[in-house]
PDB file with SEQRES, HELIX, SHEET and CRYST1 records, atoms N, CA, C and O in Angstrom:
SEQRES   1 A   59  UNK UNK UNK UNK UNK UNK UNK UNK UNK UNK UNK UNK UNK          
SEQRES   2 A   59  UNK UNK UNK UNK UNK UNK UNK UNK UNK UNK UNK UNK UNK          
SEQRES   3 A   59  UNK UNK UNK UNK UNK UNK UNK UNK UNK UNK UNK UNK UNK          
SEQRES   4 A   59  UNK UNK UNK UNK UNK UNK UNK UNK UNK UNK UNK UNK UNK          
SEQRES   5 A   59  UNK UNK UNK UNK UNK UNK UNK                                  
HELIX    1 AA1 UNK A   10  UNK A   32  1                                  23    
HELIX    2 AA2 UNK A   38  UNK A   58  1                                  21    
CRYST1    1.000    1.000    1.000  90.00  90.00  90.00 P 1           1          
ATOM      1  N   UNK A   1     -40.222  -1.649 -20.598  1.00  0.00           N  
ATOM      2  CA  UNK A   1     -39.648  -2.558 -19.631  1.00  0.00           C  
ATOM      3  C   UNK A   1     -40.203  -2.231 -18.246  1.00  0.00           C  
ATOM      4  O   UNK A   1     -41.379  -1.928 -18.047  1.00  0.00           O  
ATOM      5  N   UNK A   2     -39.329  -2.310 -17.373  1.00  0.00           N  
ATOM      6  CA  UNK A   2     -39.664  -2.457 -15.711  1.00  0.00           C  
ATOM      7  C   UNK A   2     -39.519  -0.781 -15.354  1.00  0.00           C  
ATOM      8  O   UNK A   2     -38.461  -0.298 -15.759  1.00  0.00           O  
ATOM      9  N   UNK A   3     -40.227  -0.057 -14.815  1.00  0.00           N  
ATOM     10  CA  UNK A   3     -40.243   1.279 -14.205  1.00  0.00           C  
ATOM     11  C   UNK A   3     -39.151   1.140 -13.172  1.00  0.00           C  
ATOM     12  O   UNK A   3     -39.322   0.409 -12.196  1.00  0.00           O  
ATOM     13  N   UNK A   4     -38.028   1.823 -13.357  1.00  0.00           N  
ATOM     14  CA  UNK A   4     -37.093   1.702 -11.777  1.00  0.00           C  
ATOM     15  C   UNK A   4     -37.516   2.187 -10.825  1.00  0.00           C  
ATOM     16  O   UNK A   4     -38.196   3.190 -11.043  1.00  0.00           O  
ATOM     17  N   UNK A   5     -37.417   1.930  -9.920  1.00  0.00           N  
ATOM     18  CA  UNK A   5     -37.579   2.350  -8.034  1.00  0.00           C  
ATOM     19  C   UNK A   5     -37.327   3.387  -7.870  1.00  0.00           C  
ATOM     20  O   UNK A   5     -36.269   3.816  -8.330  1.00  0.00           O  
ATOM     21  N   UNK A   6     -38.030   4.064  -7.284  1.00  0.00           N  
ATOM     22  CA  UNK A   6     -37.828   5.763  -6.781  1.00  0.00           C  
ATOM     23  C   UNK A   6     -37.454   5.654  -5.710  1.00  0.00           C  
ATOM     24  O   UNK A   6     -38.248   5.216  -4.876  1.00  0.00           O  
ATOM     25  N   UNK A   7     -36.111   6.006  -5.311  1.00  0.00           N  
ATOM     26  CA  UNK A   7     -35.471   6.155  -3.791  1.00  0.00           C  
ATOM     27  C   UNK A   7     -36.382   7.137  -3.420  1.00  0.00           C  
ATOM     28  O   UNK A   7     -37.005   8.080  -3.909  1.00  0.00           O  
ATOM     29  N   UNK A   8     -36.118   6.192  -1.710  1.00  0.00           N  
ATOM     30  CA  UNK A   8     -37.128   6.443  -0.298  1.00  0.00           C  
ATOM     31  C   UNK A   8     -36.349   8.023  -0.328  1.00  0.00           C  
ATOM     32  O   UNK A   8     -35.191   8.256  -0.674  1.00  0.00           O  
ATOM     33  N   UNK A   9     -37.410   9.016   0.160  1.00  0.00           N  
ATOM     34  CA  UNK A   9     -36.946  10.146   0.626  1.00  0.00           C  
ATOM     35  C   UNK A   9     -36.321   9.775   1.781  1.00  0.00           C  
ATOM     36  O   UNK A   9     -36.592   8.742   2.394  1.00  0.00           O  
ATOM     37  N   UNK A  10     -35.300  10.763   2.180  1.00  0.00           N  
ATOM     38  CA  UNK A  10     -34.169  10.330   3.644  1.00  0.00           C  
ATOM     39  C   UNK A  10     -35.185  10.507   4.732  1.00  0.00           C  
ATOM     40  O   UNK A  10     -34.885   9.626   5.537  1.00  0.00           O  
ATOM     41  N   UNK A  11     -35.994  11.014   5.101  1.00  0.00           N  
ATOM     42  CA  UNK A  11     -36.509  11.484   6.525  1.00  0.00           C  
ATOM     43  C   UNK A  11     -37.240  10.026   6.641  1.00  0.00           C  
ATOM     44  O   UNK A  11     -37.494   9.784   7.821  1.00  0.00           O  
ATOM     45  N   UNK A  12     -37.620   9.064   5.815  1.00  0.00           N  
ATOM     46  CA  UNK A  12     -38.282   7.881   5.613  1.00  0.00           C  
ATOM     47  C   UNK A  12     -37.356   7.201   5.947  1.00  0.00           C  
ATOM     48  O   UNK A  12     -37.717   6.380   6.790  1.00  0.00           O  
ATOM     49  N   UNK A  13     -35.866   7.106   5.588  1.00  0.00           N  
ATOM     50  CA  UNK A  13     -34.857   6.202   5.793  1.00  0.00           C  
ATOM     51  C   UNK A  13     -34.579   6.755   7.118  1.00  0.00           C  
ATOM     52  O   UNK A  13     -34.422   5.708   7.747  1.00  0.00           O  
ATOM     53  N   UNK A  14     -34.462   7.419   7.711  1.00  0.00           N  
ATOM     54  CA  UNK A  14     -34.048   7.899   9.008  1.00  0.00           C  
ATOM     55  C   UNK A  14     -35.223   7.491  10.186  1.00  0.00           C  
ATOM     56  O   UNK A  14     -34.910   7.011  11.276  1.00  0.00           O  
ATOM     57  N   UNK A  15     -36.645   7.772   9.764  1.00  0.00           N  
ATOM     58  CA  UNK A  15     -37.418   6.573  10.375  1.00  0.00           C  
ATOM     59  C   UNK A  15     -37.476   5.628  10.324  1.00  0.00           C  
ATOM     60  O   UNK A  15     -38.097   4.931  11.126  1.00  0.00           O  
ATOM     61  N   UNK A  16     -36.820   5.209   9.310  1.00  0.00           N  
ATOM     62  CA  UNK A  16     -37.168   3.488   9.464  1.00  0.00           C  
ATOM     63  C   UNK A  16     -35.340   3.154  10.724  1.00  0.00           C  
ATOM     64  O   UNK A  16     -35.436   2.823  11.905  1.00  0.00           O  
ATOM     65  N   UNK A  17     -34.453   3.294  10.255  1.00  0.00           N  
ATOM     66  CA  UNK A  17     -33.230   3.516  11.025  1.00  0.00           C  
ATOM     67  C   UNK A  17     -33.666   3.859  12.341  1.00  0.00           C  
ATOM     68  O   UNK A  17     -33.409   2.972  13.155  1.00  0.00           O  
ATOM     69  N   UNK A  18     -34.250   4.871  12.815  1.00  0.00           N  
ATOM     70  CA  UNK A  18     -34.866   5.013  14.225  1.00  0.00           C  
ATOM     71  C   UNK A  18     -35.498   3.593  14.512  1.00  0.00           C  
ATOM     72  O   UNK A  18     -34.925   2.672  15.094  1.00  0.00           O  
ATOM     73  N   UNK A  19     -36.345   3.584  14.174  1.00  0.00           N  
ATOM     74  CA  UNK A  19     -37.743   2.253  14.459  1.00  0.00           C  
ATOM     75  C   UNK A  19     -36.416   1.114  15.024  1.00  0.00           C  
ATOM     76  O   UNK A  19     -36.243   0.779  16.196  1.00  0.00           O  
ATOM     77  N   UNK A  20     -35.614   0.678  13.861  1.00  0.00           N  
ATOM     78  CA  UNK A  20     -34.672  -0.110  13.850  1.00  0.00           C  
ATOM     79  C   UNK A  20     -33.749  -0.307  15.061  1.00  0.00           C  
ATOM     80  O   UNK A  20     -33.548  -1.370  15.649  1.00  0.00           O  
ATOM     81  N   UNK A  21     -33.212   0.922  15.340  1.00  0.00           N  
ATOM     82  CA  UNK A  21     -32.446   1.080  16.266  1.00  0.00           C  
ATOM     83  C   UNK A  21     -32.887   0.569  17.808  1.00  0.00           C  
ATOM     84  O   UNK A  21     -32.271  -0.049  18.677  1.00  0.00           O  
ATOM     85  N   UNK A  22     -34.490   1.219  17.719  1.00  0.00           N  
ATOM     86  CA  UNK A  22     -35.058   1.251  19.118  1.00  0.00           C  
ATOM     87  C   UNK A  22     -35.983  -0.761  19.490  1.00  0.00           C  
ATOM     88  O   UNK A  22     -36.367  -1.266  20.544  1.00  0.00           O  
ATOM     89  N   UNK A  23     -35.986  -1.293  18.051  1.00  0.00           N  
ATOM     90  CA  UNK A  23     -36.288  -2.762  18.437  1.00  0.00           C  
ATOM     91  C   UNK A  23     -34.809  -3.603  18.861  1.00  0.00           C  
ATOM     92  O   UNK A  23     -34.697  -4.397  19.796  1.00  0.00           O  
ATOM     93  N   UNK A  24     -33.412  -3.067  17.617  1.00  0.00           N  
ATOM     94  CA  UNK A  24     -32.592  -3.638  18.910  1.00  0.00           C  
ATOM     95  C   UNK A  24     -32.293  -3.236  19.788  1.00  0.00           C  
ATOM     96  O   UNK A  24     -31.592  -3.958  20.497  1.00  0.00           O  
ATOM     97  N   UNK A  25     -32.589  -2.036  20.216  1.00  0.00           N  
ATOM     98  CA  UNK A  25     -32.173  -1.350  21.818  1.00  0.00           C  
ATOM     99  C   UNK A  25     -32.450  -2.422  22.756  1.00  0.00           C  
ATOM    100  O   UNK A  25     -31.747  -2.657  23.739  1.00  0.00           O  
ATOM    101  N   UNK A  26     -33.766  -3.235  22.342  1.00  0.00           N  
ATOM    102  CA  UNK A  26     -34.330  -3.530  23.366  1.00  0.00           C  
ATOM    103  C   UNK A  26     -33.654  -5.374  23.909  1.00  0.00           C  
ATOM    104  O   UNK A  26     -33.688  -5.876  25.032  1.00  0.00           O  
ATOM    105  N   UNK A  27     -33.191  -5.873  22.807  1.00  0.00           N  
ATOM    106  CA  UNK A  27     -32.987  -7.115  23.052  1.00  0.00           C  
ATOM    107  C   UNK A  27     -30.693  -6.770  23.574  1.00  0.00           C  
ATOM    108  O   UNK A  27     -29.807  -7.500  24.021  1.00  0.00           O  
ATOM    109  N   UNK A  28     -30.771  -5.248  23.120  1.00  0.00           N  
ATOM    110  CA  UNK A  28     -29.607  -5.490  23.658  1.00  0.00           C  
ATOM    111  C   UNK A  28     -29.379  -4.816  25.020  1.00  0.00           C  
ATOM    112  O   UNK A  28     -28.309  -4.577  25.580  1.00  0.00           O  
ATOM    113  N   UNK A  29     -30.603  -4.573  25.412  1.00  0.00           N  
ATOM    114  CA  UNK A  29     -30.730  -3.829  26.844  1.00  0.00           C  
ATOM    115  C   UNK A  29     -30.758  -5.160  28.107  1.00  0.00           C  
ATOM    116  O   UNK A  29     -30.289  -5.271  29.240  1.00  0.00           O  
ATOM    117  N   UNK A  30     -31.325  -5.768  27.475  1.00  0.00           N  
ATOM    118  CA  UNK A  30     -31.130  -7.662  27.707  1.00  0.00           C  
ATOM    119  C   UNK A  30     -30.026  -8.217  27.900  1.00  0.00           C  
ATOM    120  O   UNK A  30     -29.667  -8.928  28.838  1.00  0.00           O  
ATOM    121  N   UNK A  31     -29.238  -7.732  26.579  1.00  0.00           N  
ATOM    122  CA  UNK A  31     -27.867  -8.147  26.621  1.00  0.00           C  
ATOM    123  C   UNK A  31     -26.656  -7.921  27.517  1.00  0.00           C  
ATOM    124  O   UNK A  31     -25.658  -8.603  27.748  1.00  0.00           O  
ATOM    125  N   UNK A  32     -27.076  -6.746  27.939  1.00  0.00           N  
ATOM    126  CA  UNK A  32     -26.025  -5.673  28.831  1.00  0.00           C  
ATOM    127  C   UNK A  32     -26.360  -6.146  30.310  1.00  0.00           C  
ATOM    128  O   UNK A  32     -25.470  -6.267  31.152  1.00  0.00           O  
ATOM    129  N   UNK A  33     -27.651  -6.396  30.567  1.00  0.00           N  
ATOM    130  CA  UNK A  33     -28.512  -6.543  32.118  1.00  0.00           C  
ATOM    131  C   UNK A  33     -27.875  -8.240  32.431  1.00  0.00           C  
ATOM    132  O   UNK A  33     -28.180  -8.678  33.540  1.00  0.00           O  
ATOM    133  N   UNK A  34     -27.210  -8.977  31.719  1.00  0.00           N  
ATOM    134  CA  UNK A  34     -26.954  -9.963  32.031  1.00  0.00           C  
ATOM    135  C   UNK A  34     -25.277 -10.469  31.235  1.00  0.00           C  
ATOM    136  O   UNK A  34     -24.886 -11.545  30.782  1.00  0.00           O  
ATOM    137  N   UNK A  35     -24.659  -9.181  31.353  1.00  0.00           N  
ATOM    138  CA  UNK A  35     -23.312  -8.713  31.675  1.00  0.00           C  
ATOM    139  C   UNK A  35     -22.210  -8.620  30.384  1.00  0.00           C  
ATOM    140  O   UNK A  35     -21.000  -8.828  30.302  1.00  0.00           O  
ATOM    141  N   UNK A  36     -23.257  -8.198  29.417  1.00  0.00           N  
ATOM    142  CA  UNK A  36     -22.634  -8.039  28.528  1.00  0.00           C  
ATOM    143  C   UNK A  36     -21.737  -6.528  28.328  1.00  0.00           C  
ATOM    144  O   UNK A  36     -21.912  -5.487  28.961  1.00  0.00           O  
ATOM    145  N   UNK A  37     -20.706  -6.804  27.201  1.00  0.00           N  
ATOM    146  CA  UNK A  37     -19.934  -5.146  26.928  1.00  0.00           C  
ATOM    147  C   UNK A  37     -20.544  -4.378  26.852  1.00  0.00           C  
ATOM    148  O   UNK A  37     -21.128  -4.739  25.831  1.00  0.00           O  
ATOM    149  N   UNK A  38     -21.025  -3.388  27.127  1.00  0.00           N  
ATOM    150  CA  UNK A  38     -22.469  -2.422  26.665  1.00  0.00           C  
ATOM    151  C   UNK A  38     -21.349  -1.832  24.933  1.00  0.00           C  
ATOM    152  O   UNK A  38     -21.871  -1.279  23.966  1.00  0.00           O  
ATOM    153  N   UNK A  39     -20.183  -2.099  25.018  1.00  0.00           N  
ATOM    154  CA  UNK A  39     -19.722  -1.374  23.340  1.00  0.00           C  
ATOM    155  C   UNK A  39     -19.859  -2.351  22.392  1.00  0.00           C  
ATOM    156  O   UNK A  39     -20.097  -2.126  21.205  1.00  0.00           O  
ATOM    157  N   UNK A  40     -19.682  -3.682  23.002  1.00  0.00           N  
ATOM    158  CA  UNK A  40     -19.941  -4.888  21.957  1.00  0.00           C  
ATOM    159  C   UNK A  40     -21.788  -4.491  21.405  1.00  0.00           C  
ATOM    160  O   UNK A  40     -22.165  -4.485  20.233  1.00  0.00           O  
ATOM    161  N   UNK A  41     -22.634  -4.207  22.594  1.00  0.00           N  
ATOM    162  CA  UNK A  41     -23.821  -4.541  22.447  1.00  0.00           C  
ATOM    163  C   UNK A  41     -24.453  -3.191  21.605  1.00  0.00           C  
ATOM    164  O   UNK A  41     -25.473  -3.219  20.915  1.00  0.00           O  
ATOM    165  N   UNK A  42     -23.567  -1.988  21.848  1.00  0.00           N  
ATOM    166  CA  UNK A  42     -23.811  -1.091  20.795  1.00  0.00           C  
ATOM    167  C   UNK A  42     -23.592  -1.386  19.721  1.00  0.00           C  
ATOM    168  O   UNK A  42     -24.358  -1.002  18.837  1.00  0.00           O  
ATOM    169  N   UNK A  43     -22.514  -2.142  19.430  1.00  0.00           N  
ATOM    170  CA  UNK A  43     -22.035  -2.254  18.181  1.00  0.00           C  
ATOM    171  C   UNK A  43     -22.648  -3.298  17.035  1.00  0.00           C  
ATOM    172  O   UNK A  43     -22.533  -3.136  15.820  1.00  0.00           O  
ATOM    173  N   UNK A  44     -23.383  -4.501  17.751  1.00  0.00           N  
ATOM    174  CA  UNK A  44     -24.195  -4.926  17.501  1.00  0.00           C  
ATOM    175  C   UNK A  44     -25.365  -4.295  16.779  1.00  0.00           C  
ATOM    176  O   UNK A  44     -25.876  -4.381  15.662  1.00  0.00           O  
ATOM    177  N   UNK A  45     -25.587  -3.564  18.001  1.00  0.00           N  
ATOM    178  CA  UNK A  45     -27.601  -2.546  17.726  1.00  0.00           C  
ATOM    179  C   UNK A  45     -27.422  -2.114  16.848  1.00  0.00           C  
ATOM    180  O   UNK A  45     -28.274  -2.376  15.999  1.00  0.00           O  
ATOM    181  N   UNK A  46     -26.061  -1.022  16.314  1.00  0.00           N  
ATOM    182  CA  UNK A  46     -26.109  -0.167  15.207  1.00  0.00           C  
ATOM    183  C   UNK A  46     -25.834  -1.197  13.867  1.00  0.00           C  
ATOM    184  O   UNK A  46     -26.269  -0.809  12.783  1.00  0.00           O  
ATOM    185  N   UNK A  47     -25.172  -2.401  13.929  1.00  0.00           N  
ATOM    186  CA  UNK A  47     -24.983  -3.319  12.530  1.00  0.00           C  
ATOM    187  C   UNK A  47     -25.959  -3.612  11.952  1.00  0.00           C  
ATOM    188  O   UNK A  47     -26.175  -3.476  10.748  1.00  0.00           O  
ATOM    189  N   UNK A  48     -26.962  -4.245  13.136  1.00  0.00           N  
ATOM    190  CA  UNK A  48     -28.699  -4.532  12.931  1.00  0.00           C  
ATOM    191  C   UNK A  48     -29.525  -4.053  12.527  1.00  0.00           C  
ATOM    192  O   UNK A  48     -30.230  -4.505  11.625  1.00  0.00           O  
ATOM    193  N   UNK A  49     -29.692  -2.760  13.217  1.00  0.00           N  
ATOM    194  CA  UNK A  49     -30.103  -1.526  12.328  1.00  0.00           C  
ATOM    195  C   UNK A  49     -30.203  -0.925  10.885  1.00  0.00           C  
ATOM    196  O   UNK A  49     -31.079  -0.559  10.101  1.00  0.00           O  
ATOM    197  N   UNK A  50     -28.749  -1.027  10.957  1.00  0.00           N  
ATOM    198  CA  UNK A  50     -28.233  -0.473   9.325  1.00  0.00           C  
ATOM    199  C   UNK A  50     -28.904  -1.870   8.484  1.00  0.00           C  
ATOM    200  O   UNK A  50     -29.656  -1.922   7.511  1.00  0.00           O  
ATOM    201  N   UNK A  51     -28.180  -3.116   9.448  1.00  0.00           N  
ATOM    202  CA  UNK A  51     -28.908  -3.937   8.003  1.00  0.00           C  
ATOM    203  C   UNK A  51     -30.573  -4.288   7.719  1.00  0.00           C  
ATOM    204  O   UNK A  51     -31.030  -4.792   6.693  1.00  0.00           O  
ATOM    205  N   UNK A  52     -31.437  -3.810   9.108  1.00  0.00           N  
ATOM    206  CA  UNK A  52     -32.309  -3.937   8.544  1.00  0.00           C  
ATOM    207  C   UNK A  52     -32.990  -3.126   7.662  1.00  0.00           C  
ATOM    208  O   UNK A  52     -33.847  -3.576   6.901  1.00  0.00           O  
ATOM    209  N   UNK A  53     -32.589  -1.652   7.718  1.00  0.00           N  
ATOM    210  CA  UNK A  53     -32.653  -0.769   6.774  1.00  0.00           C  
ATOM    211  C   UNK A  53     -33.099  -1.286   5.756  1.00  0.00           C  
ATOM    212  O   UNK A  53     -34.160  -1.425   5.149  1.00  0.00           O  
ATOM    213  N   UNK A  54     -31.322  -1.721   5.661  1.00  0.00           N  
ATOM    214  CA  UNK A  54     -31.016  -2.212   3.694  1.00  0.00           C  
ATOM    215  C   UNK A  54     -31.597  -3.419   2.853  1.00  0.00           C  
ATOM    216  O   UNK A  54     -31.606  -3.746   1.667  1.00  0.00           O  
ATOM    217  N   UNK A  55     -32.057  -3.901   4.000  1.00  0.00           N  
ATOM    218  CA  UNK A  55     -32.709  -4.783   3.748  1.00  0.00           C  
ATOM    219  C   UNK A  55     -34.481  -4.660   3.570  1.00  0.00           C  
ATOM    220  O   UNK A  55     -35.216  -5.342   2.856  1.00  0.00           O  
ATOM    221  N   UNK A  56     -34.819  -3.556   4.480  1.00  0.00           N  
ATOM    222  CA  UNK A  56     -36.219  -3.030   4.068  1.00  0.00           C  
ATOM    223  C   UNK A  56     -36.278  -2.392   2.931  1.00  0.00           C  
ATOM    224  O   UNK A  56     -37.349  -2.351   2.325  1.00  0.00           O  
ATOM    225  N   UNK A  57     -34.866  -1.630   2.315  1.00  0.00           N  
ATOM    226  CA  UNK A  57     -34.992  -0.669   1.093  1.00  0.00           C  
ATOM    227  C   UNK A  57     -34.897  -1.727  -0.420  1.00  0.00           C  
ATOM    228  O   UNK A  57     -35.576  -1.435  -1.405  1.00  0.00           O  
ATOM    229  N   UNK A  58     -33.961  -2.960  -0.408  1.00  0.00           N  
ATOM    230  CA  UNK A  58     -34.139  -3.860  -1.713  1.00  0.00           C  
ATOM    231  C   UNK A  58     -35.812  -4.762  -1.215  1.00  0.00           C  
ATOM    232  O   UNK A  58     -36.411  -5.312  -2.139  1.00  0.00           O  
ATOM    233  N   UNK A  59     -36.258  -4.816  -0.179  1.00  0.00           N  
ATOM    234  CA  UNK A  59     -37.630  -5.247  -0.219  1.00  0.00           C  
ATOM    235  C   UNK A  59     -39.077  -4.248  -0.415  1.00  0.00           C  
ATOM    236  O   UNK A  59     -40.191  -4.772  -0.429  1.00  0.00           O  
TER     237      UNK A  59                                                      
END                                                                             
């Protein structure tokens, strides 16, 4: 049948989570400069993040 997927070693998931973090940093650094919650806009960055993760790891 189909060979299963070998989970990403973590230091790979933790770069990709970095990378992640620091592209929404940037659109929510945007967000904040034109008067947003800076906790809403964290809270945002880190949802985005995580999901693009999970979403890079089933792709």
């Amino acid at each position: 049948m189909f060979p299963s997927p070998t989970p990403e070693p973590r230091s790979e998931v933790f770069t990709q989570l970095a990378v992640a973090c620091l592209g929404a940093g940037v659109v929510t650094t945007v967000a904040v400069a034109q008067g947003q919650n800076p906790l809403t806009a964290l809270g945002i960055t880190l949802f985005s993040a995580i999901a693009a993760v999970m979403v890079g790891q089933v792709i």
